[in-house]
C-alpha positions as CSV (number, residue, x, y, z in Angstrom):
1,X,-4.6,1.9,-8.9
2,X,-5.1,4.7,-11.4
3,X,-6.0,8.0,-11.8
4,X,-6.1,11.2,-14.0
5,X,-3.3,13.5,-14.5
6,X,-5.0,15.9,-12.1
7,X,-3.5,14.1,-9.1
8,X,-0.3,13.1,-10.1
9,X,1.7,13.1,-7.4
10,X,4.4,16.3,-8.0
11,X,7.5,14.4,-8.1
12,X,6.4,11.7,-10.4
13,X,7.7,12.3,-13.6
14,X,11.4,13.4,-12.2
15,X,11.3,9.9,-10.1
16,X,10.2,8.1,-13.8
17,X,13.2,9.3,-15.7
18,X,15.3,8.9,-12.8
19,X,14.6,5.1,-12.5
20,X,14.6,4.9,-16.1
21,X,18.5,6.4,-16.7
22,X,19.4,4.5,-13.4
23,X,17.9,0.8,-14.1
24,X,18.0,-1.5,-17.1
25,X,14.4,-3.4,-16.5
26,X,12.6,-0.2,-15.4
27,X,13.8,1.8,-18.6
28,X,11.6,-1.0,-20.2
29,X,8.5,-1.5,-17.8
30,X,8.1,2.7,-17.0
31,X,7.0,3.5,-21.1
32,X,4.6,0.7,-20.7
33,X,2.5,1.9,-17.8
34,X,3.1,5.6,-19.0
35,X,-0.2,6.8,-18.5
36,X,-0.5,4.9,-15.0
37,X,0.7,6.5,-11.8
38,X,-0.1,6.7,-7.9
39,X,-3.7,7.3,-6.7
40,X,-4.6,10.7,-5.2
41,X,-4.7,9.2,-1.6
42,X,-8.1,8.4,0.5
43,X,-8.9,9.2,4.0
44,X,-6.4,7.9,6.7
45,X,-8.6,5.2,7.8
46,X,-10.1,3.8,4.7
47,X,-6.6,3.7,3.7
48,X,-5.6,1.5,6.7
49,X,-8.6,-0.5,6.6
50,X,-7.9,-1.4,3.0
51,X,-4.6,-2.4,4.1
52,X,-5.6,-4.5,7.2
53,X,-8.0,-6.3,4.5
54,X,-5.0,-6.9,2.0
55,X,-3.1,-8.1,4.4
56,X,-1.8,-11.7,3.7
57,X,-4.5,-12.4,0.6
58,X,-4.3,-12.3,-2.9
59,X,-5.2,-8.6,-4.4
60,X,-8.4,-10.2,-5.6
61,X,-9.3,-11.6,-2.6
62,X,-8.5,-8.5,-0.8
63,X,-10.6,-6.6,-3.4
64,X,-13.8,-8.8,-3.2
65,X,-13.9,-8.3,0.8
66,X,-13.3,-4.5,0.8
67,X,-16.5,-4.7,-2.2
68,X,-18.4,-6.1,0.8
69,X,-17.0,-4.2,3.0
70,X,-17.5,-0.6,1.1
71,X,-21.5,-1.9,0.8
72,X,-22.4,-2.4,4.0
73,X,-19.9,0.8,5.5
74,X,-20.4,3.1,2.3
75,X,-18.4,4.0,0.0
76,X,-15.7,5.8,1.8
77,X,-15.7,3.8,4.9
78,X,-16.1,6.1,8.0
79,X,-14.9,4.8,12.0
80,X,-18.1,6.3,13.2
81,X,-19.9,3.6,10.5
82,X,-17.5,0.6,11.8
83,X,-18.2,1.0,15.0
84,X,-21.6,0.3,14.5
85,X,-20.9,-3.1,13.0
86,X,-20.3,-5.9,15.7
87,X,-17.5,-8.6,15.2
88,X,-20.2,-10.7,13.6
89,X,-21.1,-8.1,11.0
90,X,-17.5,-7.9,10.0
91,X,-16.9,-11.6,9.9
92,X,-20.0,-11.8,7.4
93,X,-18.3,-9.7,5.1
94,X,-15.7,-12.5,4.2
95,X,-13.2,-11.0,7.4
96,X,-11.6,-13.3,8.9
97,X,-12.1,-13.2,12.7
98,X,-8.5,-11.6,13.3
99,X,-9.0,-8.7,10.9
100,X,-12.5,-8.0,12.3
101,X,-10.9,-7.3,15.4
102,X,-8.3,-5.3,14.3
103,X,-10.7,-3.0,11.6
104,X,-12.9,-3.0,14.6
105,X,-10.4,-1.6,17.1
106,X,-8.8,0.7,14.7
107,X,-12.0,2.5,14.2
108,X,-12.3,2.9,17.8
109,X,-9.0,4.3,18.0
110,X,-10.3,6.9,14.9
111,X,-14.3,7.8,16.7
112,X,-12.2,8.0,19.7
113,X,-9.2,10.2,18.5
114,X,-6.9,8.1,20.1
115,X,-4.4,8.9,17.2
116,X,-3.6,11.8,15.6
117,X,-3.7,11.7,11.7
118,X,-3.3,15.1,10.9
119,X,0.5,14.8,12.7
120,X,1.8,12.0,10.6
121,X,2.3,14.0,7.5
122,X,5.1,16.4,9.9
123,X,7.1,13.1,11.0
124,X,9.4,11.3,9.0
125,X,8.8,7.7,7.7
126,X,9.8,5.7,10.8
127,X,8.2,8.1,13.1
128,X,5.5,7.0,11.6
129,X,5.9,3.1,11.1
130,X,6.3,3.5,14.9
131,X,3.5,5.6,15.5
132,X,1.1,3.3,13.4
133,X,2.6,0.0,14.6
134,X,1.3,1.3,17.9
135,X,-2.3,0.0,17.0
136,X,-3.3,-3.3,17.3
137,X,-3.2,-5.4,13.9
138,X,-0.7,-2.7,12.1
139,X,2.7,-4.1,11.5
140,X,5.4,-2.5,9.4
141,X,3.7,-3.7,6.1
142,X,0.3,-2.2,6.9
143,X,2.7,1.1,8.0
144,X,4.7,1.4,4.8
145,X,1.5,0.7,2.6
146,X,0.1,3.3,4.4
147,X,3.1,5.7,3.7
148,X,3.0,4.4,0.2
149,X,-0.5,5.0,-0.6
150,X,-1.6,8.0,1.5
151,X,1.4,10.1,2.4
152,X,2.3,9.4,-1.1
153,X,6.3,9.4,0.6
154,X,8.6,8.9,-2.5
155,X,11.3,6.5,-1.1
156,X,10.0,3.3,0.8
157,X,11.2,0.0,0.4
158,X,8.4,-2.3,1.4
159,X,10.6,-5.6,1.6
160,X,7.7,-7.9,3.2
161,X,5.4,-7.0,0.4
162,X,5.1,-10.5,-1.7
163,X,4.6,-8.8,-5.3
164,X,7.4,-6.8,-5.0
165,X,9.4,-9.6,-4.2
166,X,7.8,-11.8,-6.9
167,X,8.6,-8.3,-9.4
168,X,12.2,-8.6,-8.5
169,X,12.6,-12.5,-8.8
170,X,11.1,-12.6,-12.0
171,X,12.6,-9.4,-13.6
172,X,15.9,-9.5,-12.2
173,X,16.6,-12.7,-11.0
174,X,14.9,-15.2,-13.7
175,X,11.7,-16.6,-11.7
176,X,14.9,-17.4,-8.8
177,X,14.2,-16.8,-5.4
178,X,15.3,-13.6,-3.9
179,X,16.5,-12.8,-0.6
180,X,15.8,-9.2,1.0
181,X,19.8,-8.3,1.4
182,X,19.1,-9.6,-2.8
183,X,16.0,-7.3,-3.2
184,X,17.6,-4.1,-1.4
185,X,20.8,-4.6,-3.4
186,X,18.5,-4.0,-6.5
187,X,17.1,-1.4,-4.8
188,X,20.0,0.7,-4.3
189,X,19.7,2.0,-8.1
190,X,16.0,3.2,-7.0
191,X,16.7,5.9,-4.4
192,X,15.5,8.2,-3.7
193,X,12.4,6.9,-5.3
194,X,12.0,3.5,-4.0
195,X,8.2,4.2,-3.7
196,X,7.9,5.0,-7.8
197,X,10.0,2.0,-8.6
198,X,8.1,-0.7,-6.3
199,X,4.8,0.9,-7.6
200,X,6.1,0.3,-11.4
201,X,7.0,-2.9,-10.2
202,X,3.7,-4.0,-9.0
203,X,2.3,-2.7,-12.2
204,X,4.2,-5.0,-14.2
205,X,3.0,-8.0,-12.3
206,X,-1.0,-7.0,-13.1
207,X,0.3,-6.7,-16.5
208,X,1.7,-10.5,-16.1
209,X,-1.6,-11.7,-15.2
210,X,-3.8,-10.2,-17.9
């Protein structure tokens, strides 16, 4: 999830010293990932194929299916190299047969130009949650990853993504459970870089499992 300074995202270091004058734990975990920061983002649909794939597995189970996936569809996974593949191909990768449906359809909807990507960078961030939700298999999750890691938006709150939940439990609630009214409390602090502070987050819980 790294990358060189080239493609830092612009308002990265301001949203860095923000959190870290704002909130106690990330003025600890931001100096430790210093060097670390948002990927320059990939195509619109690798990036929501990625996310169909994550959704509901581990990170290294996710990571060993898109392997699969980016051998048999290349390296930067095109819709017009999908839709070669038939539900079978796709459930061969490790997919199970849910999310071969939905990579399946979803590059459909892209070879087909059933949606629009170049218009989703004009909307605002629930224009596009709604937009995206549209197609089969997205849900909010799959939206705001999307709006995380392609539109590189500065301020979303994913609150049904498990590691950021896990990240506040353990670092501001001692391993307790958290609710989401508990985990957008914390939040509050964040704004308006709820993106930089969930990605720090996540970052801290790779660190956890070295």
């Amino acid at each position: 999830m790294t990358t060189t300074a080239i493609v830092k995202p612009d308002y990265w270091d301001e949203a860095a010293a923000h959190l870290m004058r704002r909130d106690r734990i990330l003025k600890k975990l931001i100096p430790q990932h210093k060097e670390q920061f948002l990927q320059a983002p990939s195509p619109p649909f690798m990036t929501l194929a990625r996310a169909i794939i994550g959704q509901q597995i581990s990170t290294k189970a996710a990571d060993a299916v898109w392997l699969r996936f980016t051998e048999k569809c290349g390296k930067r996974p095109t819709p017009a190299a999908v839709v070669q593949l038939d539900l079978d191909a796709l459930r061969e990768l490790g997919l199970s047969k849910r999310k071969s449906e939905y990579i399946s359809d979803l590059a459909a909807h892209f070879a087909e130009k059933k949606v629009k990507p170049a218009a989703w960078a004009a909307m605002d961030d629930e224009a596009v949650i709604t937009d995206l939700c549209a197609i089969r298999g997205i849900g909010r999750w799959t939206a705001e990853m999307f709006l995380i890691f392609n539109l590189q938006r500065p301020d979303v709150l994913p609150l049904d993504d498990a590691g950021l939940i896990k990240a506040i439990s353990l670092h501001y609630f001692s391993g307790e459970p958290v609710s989401r009214f508990e985990a957008r409390e914390v939040a509050q602090a964040w704004a308006p870089w709820r993106t930089v502070a969930t990605w720090y987050l996540w970052r801290s819980l790779a660190s956890v499992a070295k």
